[in-house]
C-alpha positions in Angstrom: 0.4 -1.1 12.0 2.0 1.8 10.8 -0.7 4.2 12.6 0.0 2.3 15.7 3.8 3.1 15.7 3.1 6.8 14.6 0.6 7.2 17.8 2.9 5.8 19.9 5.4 8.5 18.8 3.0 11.5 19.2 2.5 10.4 22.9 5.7 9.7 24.0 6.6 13.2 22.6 4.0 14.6 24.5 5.2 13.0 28.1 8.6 13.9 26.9 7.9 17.7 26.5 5.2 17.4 29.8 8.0 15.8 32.0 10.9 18.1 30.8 8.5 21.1 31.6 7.3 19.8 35.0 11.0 19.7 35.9 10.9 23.3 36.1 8.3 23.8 38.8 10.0 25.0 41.7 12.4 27.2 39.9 9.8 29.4 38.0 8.1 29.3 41.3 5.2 27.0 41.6 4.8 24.2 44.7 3.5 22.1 41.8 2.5 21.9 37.9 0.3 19.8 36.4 0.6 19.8 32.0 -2.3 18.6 29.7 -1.0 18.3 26.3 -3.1 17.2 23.3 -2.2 16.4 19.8 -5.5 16.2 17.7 -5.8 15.7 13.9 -8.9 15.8 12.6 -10.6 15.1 8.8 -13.8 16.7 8.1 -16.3 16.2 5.4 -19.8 17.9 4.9 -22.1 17.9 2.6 -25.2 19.7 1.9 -27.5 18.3 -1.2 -24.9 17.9 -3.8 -21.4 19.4 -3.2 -19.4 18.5 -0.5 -16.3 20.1 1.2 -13.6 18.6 3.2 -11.4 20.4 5.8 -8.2 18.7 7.5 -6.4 20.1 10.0 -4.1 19.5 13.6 -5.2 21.0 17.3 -2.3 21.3 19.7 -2.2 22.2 22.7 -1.4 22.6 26.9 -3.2 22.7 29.4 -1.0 24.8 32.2 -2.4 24.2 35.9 -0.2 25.7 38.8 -0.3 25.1 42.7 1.0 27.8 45.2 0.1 26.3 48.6 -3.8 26.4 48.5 -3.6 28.9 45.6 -4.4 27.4 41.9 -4.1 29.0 38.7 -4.8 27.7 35.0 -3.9 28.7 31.8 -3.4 27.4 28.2 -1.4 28.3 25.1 -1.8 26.6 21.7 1.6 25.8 21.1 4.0 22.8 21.9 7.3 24.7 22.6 9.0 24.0 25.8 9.3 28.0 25.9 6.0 29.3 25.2 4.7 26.6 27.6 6.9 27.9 30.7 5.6 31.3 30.1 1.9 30.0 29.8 3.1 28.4 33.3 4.1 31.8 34.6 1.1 33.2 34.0 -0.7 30.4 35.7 1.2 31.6 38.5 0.1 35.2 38.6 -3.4 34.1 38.1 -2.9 32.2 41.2 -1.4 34.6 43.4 -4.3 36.5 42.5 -6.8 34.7 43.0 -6.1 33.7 46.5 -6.8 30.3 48.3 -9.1 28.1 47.7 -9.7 26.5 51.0 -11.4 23.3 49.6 -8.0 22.7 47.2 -5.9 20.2 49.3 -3.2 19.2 46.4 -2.6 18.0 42.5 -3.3 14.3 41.8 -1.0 11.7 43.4 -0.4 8.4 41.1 -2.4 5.8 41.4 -2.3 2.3 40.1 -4.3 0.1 38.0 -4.3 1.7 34.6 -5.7 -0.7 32.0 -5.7 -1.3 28.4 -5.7 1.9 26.5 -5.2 3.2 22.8 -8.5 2.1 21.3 -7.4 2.4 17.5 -8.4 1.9 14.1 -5.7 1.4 11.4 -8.8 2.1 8.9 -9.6 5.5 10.4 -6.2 6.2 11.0 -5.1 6.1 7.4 -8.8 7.8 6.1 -7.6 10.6 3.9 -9.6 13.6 2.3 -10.6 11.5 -1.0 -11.2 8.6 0.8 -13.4 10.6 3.5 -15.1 12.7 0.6 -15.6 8.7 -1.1 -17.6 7.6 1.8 -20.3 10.7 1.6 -20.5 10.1 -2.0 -21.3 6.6 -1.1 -24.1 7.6 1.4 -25.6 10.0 -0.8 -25.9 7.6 -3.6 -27.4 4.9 -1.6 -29.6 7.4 0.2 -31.0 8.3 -4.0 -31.1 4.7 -4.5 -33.4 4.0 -1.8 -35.5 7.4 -2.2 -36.2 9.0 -5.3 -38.0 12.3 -4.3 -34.9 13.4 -1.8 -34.7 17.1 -1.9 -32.6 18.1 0.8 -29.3 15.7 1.9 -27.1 17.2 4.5 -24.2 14.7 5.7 -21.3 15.7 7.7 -18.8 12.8 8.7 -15.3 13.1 10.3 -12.9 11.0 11.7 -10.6 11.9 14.3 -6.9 10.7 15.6 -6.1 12.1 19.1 -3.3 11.3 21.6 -3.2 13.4 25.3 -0.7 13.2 28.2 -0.9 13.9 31.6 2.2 14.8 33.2 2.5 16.4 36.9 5.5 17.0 39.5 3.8 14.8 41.7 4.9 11.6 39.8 1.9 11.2 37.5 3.4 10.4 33.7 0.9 8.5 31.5 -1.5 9.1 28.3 -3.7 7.5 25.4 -4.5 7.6 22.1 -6.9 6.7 19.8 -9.1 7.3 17.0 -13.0 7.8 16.3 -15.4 7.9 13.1 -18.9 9.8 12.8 -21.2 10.5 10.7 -24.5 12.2 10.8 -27.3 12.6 8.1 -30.4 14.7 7.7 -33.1 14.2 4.8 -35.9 16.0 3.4 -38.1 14.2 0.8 -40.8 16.1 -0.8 -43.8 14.2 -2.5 -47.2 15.3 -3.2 -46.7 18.6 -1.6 -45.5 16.9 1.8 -42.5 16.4 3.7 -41.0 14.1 5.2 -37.6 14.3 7.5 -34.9 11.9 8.8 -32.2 11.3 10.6 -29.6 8.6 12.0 -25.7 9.0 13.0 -23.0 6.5 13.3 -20.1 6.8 16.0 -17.4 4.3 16.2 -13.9 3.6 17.5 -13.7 0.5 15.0 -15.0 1.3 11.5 -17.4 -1.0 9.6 -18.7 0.1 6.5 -21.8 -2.3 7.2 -23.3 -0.4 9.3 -22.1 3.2 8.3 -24.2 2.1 4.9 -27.1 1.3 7.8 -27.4 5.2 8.2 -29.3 6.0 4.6 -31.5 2.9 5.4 -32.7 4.3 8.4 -33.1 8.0 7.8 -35.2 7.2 4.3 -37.2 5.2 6.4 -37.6 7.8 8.8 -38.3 10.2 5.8 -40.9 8.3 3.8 -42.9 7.6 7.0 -42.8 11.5 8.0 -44.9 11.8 4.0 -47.6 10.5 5.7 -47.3 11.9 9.7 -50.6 13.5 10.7 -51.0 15.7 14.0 -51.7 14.5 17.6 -55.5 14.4 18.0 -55.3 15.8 21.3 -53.0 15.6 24.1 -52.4 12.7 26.0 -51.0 10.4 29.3 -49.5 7.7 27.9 -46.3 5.4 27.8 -43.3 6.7 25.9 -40.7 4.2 24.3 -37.6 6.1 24.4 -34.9 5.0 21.4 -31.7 5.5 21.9 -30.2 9.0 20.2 -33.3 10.7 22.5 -32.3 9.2 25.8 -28.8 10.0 25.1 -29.9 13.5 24.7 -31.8 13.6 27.6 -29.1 11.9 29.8 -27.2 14.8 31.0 -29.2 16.1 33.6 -28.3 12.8 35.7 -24.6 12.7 35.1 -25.2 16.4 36.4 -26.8 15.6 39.7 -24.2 12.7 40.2 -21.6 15.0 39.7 -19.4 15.3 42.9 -18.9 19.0 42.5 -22.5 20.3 42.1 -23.5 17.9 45.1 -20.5 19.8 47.5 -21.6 23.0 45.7 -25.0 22.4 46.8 -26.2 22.7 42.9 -27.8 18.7 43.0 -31.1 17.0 43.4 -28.6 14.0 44.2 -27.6 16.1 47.9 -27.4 13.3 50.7 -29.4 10.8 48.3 -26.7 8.1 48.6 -28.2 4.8 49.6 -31.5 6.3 48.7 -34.1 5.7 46.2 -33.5 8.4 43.1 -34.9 6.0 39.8 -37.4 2.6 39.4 -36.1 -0.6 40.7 -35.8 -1.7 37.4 -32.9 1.1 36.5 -29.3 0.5 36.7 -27.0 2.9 35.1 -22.5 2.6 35.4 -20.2 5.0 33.8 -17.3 2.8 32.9 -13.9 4.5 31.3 -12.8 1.2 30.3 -15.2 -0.2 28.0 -14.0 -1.7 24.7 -16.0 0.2 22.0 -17.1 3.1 23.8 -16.4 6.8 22.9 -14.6 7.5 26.0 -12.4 4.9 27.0 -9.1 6.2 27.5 -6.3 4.5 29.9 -6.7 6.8 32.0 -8.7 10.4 33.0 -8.1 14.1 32.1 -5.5 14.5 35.3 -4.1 10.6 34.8 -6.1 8.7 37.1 -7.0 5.6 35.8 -10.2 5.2 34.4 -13.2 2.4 35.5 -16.2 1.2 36.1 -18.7 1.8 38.5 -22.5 2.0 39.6 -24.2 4.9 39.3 -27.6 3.9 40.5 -28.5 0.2 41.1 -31.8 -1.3 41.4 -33.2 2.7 41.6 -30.8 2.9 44.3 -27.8 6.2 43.8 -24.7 4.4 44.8 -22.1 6.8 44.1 -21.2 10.0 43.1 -18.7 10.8 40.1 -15.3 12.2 41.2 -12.3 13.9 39.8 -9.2 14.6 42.2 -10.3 17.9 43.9 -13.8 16.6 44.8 -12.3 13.3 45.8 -9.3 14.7 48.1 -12.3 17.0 49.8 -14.0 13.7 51.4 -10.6 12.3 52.6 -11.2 9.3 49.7 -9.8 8.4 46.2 -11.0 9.8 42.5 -13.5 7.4 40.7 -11.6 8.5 37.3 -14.3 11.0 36.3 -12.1 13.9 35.5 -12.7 15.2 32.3 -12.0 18.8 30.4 -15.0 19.9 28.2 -13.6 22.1 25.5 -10.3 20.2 25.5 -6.8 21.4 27.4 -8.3 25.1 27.1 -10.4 24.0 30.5 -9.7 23.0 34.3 -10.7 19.3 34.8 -14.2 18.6 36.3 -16.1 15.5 37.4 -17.8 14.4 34.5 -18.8 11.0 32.5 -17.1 8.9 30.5 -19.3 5.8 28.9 -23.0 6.0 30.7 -24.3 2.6 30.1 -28.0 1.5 31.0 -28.2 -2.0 31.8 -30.9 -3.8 30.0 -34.1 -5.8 32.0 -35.0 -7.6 29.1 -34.0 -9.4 25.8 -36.1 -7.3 24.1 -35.8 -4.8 20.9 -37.4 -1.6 19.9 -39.8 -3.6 17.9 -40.4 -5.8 20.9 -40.8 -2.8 23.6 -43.6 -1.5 21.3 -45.5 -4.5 21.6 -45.5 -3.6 25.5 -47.5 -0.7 25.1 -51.1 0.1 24.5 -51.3 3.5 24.1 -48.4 5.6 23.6 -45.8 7.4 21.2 -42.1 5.9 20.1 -40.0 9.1 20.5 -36.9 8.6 18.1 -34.6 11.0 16.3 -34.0 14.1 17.6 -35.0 15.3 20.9 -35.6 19.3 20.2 -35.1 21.5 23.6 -32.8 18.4 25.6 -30.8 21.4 26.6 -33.2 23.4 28.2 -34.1 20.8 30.9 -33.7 22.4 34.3 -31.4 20.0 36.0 -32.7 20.8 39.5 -36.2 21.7 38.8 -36.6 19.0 36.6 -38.8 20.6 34.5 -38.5 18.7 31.0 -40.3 19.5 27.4 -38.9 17.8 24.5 -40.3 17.7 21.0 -39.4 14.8 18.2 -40.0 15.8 14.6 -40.0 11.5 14.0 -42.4 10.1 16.6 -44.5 7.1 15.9 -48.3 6.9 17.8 -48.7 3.3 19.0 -52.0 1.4 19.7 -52.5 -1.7 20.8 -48.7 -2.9 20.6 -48.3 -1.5 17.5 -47.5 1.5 15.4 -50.8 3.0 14.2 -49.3 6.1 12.4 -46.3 8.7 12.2 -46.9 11.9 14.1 -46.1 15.6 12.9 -43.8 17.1 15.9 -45.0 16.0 19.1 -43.9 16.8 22.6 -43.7 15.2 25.3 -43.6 16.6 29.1 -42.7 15.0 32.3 -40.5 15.9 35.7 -37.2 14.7 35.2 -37.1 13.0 38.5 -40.5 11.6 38.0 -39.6 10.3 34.8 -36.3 8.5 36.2 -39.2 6.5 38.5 -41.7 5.9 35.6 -38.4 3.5 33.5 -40.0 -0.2 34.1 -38.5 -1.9 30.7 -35.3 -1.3 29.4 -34.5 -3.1 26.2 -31.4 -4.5 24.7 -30.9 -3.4 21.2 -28.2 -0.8 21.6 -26.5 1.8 19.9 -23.4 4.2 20.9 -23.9 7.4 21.7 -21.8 10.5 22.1 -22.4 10.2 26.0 -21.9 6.1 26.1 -24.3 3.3 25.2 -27.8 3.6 25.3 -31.0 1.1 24.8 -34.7 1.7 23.8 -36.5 2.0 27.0 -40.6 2.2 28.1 -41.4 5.4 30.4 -45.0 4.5 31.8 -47.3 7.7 31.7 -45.8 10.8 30.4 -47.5 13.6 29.1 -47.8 13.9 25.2 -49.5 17.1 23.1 
């Protein structure tokens, strides 16, 4: 338990140097302070056909947030030292006199209790060093050969990651996590007869199995053979789309974004003054919970130390909540959900954001199994090309999978050459009537195969 103890030591430091900092408030002028400090050592290792590179390194860093009655300023310095992080406060300060009020801002966080089980942790990925890193490529590229002959392009980037934050305010707040995380990600061409073929599959994980991290080749050579023989979409289409997993999870964001506490006050959400109201099909159910044991995000607590939890997004089709960090929440007179999080680390304010978006399943049923629901339709797997250019309040939404699969008459008939599909975002949320229960984690939580009744293909 050696990493354990180590961790332990990084975070303490880090709510030692936050509270010792946070002392100072009112003599270097501010009402109040609030420090984000992160500690971040990272191993990468890529690889691209045959030679493979590794790069190791350590983030540090603060997070410097300043409040002057209703006037808050932000900055961030890369650096540790008690000194440089009083002058990063300092200029918070300016910035905040400058800026003027902000007449929505009523205070930093007050503590709140309930924090649970934190410091999700991995004494394998802890101790994962650059050979041992580099070891486990070389072992997915030789299985990847093994299994596929005619490979002609193998690109594999994997890194593992161990992180501890601490949130530290003159308000009384004084608590962080730690923890560690493993991915890996693999791309392959294979070339035969003049044709080719591509695949794909990732692994993400908070415990580290080598089981399934060997489950990646399997998967992508699969994918890859099948693309040999993919043939184009006769002509375009309505029909049922069964969603896997990586492509929902890429085409989640545009919900989170609506339920985002923020955009809805900003007036910048579909979700405006849809509590209680119908926003999905009956037979979608959705929670963001900070707290669950293998996913990505659980942390002890948020991005301004409010503990994390679970709740209900939409139920039944119904939007039940919004998501809420501190600012939004103290705007409605009512208490954070524990949705504060800082996308692009301590360099950024705090925002309403997920944690782990999980999709509760309607039926014991696989990928294999949702395909035998549909008699006309396209399995959209892989990746989902142009996720990031759907228009979160228009809804318009064109994706295109390089991997899809036509299905016929409950079963695959043939592998398709890039095929897109087209559908209102909102519209599609209503068209979800089977969700499935074979799982994988995701970047943005834990996602199932799904069926989407009548989308557009061509």
């Amino acid at each position: 338990m050696v990493g354990v103890f180590d961790m332990e030591d990084i975070l303490n430091e880090l709510i030692s140097i936050g509270e010792k900092v946070a002392l100072k408030a009112k003599e270097i002028g501010a009402d109040d302070i609030e420090l984000y400090l992160v500690h971040n050592e990272v191993l990468n290792a890529r690889l691209i056909t045959n030679y493979v590179t590794t790069q190791a390194g350590i983030e540090v860093g603060v997070g410097v947030r300043v409040a002057i009655g209703k006037n808050v300023g932000f900055a961030s310095v890369s650096s540790l030292e008690q000194d440089k992080i009083i002058e990063t406060a300092k200029m918070a300060i300016k910035i905040a006199k400058a800026k003027g009020e902000d007449p929505n801002f009523n205070h930093l966080p007050d503590p709140v209790a309930g924090y649970g089980m934190g410091g999700i942790f991995d004494e394998d990925i802890y101790m994962m060093d650059p050979y041992e890193l580099s070891q486990k490529v070389q072992d997915l590229v030789k299985k990847a050969r093994d299994l596929e002959e005619d490979i002609k392009k193998l690109d594999i980037f994997a890194t593992r990651s161990n992180a501890a934050f601490a949130v530290v305010n003159s308000r009384g707040i004084s608590i962080g996590d730690y923890g560690s995380v493993f991915f890996t990600w693999m791309d392959i061409n294979v070339v035969k007869n003049g044709k080719t073929g591509k695949g794909m599959d990732a692994y993400i994980t908070r415990k580290f199995k080598i089981d399934d991290l060997m489950k990646v080749p399997e998967v992508a050579t699969r994918m890859a053979r099948e693309g040999l023989k993919a043939v184009k979409l006769k002509e375009p289409f309505v029909g049922d789309a069964v969603i896997g997993p990586f492509v929902m999870d890429s085409i989640i964001w545009p919900l989170w974004y609506n339920a985002s506490a923020l955009n809805v006050q900003e007036k910048r959400s579909r979700f405006v003054g849809m509590l209680g109201k119908e926003v999905a099909n009956k037979a979608f159910t959705i929670y963001d919970d900070g707290t669950l044991p293998e996913g990505i995000m659980t942390k002890k607590c948020d991005a301004e130390g409010i503990p994390t939890m679970k709740k209900t997004i939409i139920e039944n089709g119904i939007l039940k909540t919004y998501l809420y960090d501190t600012y939004t929440a103290y705007r409605e007179n009512r208490e954070s959900t524990g949705n504060a999080i800082r996308r692009g680390g301590y360099r950024n304010q705090p925002q309403p954001g997920p944690t782990n978006l999980v999709i509760e399943s309607t039926a014991n049923k696989s990928l294999v199994d949702l395909i035998g629901e549909v008699d006309k339709g396209v399995l959209l797997r892989g990746e989902a090309m142009g996720a990031h250019t759907i228009n979160p309040i228009k809804g318009t939404m064109g994706i295109t999978c390089l991997n899809a699969l036509y299905i016929e008459n409950g079963d695959v008939a043939y592998p398709l050459k890039a095929v897109a599909m087209s559908e209102d975002y909102f519209n599609f949320l209503k068209k979800i009537e089977i969700v499935g229960s074979e799982y994988r984690i995701t970047f943005n939580g834990k996602m199932p195969p799904l069926i989407v009744r009548n989308v557009n293909f061509g």
